[in-house]
PDBQT receptor file of N, H, CA, C and O in Angstrom, charges set to zero:
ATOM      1  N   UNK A   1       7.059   9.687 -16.036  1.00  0.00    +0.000 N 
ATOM      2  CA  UNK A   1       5.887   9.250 -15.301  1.00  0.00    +0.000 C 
ATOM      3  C   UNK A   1       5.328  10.472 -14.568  1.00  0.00    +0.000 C 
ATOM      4  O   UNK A   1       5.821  10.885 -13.518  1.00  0.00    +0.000 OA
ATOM      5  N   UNK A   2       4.517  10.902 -15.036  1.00  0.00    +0.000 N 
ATOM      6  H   UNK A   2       4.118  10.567 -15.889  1.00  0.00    +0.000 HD
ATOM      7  CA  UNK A   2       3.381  11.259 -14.065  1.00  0.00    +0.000 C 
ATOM      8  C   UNK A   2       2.958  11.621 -12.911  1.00  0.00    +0.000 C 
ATOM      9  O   UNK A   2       2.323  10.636 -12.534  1.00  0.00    +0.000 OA
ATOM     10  N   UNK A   3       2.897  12.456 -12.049  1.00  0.00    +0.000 N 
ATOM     11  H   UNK A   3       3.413  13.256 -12.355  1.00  0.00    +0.000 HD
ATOM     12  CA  UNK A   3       2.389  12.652 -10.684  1.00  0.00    +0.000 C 
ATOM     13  C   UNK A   3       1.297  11.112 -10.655  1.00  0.00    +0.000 C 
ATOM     14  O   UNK A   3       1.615  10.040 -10.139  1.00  0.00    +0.000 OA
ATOM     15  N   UNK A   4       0.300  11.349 -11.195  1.00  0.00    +0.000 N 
ATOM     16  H   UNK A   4       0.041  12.219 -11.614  1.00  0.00    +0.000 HD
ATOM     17  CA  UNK A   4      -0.903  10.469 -11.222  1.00  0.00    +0.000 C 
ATOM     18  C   UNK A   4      -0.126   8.717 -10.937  1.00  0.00    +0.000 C 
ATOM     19  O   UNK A   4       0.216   7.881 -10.100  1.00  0.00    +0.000 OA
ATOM     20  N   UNK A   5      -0.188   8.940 -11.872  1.00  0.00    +0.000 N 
ATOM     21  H   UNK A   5      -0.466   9.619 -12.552  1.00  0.00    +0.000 HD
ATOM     22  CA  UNK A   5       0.732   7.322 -11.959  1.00  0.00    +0.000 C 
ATOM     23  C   UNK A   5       2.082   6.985 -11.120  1.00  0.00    +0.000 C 
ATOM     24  O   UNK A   5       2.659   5.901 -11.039  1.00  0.00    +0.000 OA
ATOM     25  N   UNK A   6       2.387   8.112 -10.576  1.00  0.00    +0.000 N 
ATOM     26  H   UNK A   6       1.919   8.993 -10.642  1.00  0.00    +0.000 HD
ATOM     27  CA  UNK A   6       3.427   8.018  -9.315  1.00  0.00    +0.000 C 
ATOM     28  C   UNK A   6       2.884   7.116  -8.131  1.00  0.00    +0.000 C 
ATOM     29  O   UNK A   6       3.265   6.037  -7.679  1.00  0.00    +0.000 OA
ATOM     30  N   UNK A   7       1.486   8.272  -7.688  1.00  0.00    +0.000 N 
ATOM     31  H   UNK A   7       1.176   9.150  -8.056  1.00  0.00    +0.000 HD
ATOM     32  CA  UNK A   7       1.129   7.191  -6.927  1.00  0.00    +0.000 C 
ATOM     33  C   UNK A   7      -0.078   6.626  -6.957  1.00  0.00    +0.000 C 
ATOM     34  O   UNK A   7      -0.652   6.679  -5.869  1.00  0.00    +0.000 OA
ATOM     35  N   UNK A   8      -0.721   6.057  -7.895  1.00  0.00    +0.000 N 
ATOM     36  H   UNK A   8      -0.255   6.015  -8.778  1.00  0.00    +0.000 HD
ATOM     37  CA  UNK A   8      -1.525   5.123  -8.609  1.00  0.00    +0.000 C 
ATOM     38  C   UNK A   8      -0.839   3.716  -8.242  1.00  0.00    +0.000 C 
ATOM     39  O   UNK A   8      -1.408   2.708  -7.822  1.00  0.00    +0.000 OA
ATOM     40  N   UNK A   9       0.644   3.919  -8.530  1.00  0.00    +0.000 N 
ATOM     41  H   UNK A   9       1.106   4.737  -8.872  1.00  0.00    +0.000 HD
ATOM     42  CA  UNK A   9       1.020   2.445  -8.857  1.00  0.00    +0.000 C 
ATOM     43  C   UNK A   9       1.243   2.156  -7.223  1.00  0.00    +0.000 C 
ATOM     44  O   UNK A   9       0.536   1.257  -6.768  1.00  0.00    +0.000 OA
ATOM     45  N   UNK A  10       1.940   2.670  -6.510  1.00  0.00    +0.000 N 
ATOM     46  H   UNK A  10       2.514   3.401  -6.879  1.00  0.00    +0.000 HD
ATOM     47  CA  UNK A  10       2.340   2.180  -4.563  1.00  0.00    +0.000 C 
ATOM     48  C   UNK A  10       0.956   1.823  -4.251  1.00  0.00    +0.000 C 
ATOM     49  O   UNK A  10       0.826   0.928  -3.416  1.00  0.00    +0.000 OA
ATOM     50  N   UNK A  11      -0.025   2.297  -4.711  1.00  0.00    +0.000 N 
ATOM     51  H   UNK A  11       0.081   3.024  -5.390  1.00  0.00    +0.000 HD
ATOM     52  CA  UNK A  11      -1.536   1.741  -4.236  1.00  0.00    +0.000 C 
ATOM     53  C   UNK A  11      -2.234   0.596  -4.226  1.00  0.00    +0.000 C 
ATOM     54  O   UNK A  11      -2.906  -0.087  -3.453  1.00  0.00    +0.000 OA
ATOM     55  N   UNK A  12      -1.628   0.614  -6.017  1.00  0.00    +0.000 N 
ATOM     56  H   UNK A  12      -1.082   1.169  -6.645  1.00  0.00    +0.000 HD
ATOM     57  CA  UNK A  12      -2.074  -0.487  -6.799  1.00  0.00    +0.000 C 
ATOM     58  C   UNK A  12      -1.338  -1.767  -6.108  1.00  0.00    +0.000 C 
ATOM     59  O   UNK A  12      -1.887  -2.775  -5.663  1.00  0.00    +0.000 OA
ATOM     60  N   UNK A  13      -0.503  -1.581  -6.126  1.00  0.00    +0.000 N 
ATOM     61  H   UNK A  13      -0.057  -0.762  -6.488  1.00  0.00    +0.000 HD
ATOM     62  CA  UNK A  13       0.240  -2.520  -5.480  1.00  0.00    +0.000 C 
ATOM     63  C   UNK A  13       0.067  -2.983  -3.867  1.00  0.00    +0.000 C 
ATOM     64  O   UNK A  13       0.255  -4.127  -3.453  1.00  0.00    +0.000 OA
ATOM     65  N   UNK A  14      -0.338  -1.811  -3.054  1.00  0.00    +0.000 N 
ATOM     66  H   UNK A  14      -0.490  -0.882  -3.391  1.00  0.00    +0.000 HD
ATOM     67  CA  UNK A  14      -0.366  -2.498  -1.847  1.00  0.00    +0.000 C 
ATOM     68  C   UNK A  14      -2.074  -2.870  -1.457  1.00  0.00    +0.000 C 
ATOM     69  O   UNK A  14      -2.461  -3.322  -0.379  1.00  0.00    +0.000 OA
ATOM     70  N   UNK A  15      -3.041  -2.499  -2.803  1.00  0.00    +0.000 N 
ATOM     71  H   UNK A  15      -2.727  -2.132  -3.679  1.00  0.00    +0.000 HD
ATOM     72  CA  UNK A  15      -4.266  -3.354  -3.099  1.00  0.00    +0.000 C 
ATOM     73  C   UNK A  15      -4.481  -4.762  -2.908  1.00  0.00    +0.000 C 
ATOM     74  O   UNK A  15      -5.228  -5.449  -2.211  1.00  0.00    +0.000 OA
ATOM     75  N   UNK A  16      -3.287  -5.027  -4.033  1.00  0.00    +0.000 N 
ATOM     76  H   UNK A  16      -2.680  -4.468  -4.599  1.00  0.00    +0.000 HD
ATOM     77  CA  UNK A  16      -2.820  -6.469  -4.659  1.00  0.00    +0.000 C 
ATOM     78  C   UNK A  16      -2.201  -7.369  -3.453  1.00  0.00    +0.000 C 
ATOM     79  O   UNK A  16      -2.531  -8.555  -3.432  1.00  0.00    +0.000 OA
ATOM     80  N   UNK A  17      -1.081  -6.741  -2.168  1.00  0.00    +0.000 N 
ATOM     81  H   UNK A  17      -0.813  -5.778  -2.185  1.00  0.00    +0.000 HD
ATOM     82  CA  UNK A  17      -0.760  -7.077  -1.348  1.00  0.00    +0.000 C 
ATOM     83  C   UNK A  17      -1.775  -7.621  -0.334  1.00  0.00    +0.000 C 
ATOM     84  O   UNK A  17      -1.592  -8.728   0.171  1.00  0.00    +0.000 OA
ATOM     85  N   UNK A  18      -2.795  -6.903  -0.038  1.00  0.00    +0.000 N 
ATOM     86  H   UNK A  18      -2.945  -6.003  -0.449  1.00  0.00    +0.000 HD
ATOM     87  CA  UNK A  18      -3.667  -6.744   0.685  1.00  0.00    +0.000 C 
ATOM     88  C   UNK A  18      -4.878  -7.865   0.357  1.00  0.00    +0.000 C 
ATOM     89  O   UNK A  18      -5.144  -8.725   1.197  1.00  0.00    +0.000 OA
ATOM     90  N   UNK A  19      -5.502  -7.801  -0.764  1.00  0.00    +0.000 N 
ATOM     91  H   UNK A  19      -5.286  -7.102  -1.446  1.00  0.00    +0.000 HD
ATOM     92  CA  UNK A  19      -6.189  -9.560  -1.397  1.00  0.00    +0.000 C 
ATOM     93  C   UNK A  19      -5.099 -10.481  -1.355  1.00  0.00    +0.000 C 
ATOM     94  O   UNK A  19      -5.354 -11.302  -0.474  1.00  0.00    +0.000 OA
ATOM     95  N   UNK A  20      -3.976 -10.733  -1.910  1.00  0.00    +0.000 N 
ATOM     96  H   UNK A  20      -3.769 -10.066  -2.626  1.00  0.00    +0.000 HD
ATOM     97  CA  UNK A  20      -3.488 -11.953  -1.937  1.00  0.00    +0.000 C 
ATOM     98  C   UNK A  20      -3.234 -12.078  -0.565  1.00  0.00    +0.000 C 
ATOM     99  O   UNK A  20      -3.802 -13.047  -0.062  1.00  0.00    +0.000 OA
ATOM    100  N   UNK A  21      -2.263 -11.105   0.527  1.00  0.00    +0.000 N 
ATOM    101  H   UNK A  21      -1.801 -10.318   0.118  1.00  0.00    +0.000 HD
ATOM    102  CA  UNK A  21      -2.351 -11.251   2.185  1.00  0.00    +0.000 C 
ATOM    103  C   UNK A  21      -3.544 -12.086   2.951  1.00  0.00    +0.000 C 
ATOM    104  O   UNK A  21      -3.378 -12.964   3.799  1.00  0.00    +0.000 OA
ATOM    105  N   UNK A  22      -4.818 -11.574   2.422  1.00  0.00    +0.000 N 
ATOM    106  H   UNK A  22      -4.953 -10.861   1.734  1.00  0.00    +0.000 HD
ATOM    107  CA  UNK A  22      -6.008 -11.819   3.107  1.00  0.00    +0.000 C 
ATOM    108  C   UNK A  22      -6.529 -13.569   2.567  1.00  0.00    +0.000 C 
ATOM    109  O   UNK A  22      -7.191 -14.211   3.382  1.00  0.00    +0.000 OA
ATOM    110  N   UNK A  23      -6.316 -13.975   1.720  1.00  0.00    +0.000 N 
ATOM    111  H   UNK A  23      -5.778 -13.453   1.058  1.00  0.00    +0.000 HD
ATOM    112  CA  UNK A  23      -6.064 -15.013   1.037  1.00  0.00    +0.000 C 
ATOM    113  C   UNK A  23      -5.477 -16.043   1.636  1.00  0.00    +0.000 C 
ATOM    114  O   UNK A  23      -5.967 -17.168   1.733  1.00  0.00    +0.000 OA
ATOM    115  N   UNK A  24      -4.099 -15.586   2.176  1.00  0.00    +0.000 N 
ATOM    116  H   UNK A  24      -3.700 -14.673   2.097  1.00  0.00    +0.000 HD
ATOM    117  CA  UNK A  24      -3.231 -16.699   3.012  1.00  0.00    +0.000 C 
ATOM    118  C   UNK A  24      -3.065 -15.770   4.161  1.00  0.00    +0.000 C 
ATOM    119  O   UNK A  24      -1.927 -15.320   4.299  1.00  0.00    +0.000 OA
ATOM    120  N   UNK A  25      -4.167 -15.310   5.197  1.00  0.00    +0.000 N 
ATOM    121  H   UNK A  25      -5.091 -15.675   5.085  1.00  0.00    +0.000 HD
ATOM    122  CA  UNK A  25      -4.147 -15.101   6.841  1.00  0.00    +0.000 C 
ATOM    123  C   UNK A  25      -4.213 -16.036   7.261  1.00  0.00    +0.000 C 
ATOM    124  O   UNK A  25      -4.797 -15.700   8.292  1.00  0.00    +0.000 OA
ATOM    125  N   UNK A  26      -4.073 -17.240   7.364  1.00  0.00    +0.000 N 
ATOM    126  H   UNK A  26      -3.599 -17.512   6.526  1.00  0.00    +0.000 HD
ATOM    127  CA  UNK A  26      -3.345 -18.331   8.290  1.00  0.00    +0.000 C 
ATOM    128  C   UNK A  26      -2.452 -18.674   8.378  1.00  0.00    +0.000 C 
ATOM    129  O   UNK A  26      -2.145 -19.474   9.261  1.00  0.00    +0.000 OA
ATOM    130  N   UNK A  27      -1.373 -18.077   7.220  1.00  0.00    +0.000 N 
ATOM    131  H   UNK A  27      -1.623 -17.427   6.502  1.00  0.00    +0.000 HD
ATOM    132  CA  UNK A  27       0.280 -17.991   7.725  1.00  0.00    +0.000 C 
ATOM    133  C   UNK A  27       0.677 -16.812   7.734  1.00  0.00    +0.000 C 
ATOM    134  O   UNK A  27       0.138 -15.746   7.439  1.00  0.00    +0.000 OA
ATOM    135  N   UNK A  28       2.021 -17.189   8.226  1.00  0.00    +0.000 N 
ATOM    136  H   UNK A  28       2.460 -18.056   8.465  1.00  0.00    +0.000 HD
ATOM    137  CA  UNK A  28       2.877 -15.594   8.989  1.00  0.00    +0.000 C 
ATOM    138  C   UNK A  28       3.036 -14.849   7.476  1.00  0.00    +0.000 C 
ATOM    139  O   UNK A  28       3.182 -13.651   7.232  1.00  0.00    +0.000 OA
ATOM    140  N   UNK A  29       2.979 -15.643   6.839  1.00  0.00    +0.000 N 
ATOM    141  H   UNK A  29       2.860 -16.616   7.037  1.00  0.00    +0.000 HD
ATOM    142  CA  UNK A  29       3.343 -14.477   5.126  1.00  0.00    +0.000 C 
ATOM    143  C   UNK A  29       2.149 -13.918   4.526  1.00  0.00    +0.000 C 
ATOM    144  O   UNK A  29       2.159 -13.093   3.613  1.00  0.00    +0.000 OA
ATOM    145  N   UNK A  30       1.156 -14.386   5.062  1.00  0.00    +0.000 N 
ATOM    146  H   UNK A  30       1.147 -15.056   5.805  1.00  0.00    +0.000 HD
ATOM    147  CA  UNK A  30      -0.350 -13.690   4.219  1.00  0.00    +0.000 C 
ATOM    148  C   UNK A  30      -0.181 -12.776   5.740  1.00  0.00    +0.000 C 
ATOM    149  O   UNK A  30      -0.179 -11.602   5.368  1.00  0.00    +0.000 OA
ATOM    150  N   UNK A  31      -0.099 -12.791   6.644  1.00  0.00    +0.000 N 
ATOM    151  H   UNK A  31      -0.100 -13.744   6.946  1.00  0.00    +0.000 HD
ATOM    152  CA  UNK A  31      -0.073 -11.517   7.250  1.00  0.00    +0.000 C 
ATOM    153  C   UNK A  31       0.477 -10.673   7.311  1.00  0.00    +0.000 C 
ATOM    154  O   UNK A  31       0.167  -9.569   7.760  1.00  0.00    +0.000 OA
ATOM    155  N   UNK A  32       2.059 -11.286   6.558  1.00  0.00    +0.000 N 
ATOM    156  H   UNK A  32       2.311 -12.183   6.194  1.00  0.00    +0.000 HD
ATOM    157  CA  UNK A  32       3.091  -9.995   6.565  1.00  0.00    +0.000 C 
ATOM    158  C   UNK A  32       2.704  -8.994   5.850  1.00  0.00    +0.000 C 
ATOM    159  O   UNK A  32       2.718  -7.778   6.043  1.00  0.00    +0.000 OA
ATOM    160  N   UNK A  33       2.078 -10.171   4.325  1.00  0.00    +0.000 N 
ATOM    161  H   UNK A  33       2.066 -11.159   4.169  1.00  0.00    +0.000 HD
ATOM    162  CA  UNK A  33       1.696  -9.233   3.482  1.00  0.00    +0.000 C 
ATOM    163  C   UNK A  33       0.776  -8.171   3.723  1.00  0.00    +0.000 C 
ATOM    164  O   UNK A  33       0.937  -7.115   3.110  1.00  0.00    +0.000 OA
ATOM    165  N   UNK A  34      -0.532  -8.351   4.845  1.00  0.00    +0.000 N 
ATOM    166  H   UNK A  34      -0.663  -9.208   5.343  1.00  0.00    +0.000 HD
ATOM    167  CA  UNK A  34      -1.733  -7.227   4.979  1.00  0.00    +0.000 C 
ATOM    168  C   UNK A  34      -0.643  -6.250   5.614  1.00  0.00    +0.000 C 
ATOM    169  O   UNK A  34      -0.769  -5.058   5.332  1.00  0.00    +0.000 OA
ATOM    170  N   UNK A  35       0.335  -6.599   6.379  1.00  0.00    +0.000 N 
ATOM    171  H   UNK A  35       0.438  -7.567   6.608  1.00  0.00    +0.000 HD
ATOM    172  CA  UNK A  35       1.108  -5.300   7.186  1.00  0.00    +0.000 C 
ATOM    173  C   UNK A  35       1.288  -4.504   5.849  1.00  0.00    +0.000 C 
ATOM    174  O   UNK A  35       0.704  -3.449   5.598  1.00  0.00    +0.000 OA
ATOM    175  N   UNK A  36       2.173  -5.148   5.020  1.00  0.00    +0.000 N 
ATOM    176  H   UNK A  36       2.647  -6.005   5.224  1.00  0.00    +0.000 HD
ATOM    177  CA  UNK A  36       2.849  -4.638   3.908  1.00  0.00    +0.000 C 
ATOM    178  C   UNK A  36       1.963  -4.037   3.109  1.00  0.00    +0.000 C 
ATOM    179  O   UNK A  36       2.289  -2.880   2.844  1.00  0.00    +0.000 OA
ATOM    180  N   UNK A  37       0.965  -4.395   2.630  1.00  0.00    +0.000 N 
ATOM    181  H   UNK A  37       0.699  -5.335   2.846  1.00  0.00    +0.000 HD
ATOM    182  CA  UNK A  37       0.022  -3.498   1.906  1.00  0.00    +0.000 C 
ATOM    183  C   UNK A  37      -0.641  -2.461   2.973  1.00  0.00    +0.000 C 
ATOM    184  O   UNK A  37      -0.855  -1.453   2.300  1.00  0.00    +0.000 OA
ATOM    185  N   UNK A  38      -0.880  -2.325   3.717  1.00  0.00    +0.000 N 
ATOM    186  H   UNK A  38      -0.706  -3.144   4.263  1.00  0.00    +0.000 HD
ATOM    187  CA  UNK A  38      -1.266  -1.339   4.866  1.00  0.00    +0.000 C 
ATOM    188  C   UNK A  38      -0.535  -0.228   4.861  1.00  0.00    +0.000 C 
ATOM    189  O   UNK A  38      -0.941   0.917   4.662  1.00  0.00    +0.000 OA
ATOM    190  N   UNK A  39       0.875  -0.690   5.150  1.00  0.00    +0.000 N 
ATOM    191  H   UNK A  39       1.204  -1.621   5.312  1.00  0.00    +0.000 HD
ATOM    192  CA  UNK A  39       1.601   0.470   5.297  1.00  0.00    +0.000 C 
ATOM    193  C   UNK A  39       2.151   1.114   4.106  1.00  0.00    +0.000 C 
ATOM    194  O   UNK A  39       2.495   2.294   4.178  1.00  0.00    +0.000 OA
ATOM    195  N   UNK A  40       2.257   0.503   3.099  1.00  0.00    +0.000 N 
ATOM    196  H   UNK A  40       1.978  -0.455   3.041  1.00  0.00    +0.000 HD
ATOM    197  CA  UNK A  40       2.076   1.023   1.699  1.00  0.00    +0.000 C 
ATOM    198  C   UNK A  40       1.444   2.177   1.240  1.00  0.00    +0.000 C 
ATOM    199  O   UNK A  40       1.925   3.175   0.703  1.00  0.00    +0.000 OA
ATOM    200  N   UNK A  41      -0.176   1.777   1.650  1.00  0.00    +0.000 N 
ATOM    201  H   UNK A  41      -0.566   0.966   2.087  1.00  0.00    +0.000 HD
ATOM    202  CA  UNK A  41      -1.415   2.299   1.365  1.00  0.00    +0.000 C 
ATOM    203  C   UNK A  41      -1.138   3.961   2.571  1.00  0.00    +0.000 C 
ATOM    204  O   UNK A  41      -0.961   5.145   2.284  1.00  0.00    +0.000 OA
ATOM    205  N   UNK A  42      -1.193   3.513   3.383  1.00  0.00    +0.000 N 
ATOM    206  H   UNK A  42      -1.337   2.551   3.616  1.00  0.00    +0.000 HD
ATOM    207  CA  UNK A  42      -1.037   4.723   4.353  1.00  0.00    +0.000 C 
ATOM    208  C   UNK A  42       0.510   5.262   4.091  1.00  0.00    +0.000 C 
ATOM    209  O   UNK A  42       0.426   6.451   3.781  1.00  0.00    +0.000 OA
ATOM    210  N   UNK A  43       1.376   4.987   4.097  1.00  0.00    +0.000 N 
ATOM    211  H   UNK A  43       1.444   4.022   4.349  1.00  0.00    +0.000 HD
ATOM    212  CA  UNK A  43       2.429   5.910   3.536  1.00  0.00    +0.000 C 
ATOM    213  C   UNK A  43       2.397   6.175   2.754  1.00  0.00    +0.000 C 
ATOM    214  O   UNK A  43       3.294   7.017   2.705  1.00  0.00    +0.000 OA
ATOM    215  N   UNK A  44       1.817   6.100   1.538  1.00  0.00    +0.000 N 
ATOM    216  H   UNK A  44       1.089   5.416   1.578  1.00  0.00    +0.000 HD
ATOM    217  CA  UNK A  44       1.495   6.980   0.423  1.00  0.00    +0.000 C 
ATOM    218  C   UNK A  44       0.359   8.075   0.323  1.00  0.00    +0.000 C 
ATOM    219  O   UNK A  44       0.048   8.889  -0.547  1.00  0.00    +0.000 OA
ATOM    220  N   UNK A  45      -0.055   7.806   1.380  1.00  0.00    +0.000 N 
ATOM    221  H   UNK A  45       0.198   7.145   2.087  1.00  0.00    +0.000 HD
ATOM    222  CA  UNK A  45      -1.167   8.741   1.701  1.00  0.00    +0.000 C 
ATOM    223  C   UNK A  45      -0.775  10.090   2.562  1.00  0.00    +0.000 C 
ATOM    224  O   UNK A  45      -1.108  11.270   2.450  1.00  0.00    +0.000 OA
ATOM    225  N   UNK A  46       0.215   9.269   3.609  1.00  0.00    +0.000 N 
ATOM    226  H   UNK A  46       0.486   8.311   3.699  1.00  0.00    +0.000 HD
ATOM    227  CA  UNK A  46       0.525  10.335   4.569  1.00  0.00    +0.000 C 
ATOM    228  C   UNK A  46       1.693  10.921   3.815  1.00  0.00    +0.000 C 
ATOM    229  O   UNK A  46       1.845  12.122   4.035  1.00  0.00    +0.000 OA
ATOM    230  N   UNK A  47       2.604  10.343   2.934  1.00  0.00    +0.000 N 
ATOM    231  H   UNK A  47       2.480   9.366   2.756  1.00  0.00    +0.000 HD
ATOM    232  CA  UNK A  47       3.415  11.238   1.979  1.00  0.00    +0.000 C 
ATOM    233  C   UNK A  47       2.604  12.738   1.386  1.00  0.00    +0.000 C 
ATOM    234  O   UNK A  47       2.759  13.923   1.685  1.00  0.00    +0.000 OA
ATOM    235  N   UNK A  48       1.840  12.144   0.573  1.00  0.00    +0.000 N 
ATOM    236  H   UNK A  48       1.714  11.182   0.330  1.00  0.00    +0.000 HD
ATOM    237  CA  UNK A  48       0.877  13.383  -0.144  1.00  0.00    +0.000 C 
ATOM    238  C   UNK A  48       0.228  14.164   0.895  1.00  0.00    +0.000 C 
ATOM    239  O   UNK A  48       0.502  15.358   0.776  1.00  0.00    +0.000 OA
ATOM    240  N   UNK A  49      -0.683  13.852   2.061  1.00  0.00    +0.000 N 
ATOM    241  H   UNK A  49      -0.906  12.882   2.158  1.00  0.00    +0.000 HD
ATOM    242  CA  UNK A  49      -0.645  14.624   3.070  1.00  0.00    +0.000 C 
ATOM    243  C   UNK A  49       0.450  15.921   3.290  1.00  0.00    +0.000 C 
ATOM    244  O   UNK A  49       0.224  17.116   3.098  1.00  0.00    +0.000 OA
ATOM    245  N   UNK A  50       1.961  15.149   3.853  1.00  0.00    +0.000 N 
ATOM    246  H   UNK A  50       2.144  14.178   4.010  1.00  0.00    +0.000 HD
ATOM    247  CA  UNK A  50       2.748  15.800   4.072  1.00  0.00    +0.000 C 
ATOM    248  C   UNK A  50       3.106  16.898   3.078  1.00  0.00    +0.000 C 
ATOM    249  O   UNK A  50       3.599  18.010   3.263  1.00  0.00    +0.000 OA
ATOM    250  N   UNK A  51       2.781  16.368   2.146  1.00  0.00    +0.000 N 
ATOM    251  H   UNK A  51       2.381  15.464   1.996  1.00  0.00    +0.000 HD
ATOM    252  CA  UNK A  51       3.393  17.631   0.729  1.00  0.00    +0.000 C 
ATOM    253  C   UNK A  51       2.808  18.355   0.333  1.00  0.00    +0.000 C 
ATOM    254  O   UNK A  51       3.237  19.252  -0.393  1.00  0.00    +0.000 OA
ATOM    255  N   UNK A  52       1.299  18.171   0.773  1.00  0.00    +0.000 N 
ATOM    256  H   UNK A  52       0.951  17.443   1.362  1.00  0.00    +0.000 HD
ATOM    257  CA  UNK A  52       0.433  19.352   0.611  1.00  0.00    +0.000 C 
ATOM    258  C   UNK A  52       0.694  20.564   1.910  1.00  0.00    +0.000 C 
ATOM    259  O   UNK A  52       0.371  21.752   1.912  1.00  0.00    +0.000 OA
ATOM    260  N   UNK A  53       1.207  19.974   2.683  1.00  0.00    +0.000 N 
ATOM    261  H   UNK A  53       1.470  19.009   2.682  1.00  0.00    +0.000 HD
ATOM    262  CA  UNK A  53       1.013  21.127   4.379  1.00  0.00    +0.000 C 
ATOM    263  C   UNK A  53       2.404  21.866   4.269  1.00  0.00    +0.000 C 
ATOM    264  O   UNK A  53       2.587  22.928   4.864  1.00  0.00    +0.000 OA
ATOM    265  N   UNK A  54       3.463  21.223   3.423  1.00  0.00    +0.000 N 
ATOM    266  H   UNK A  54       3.313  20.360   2.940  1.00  0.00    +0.000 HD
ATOM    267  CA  UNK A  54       4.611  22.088   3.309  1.00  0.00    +0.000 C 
ATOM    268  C   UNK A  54       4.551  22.826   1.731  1.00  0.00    +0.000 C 
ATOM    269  O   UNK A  54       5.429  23.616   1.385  1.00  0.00    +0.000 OA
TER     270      UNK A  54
């Protein structure tokens, strides 16, 4: 696999987290999920961040 598709897919996925989350925000599990796709989305971001500055 791929750099690209390394992190293509943690994205893709905390996309998917993030619509179905927003979907069911009137229970505690459609919100866990927006946490969960959130921090997904931003730790994969701030990963690559980090690996570019070192």
């Amino acid at each position: 696999m791929n750099a690209f598709y390394a992190m293509l897919l943690p994205i893709t996925i905390g996309m998917l987290l993030l619509c179905v989350g927003y979907s069911y925000r009137e229970r505690g599990s459609g919100v866990f999920m927006i946490w969960l796709g959130m921090l997904l989305i931003l730790g994969t971001i701030g990963f690559k961040i980090l690996e570019k500055l070192t």
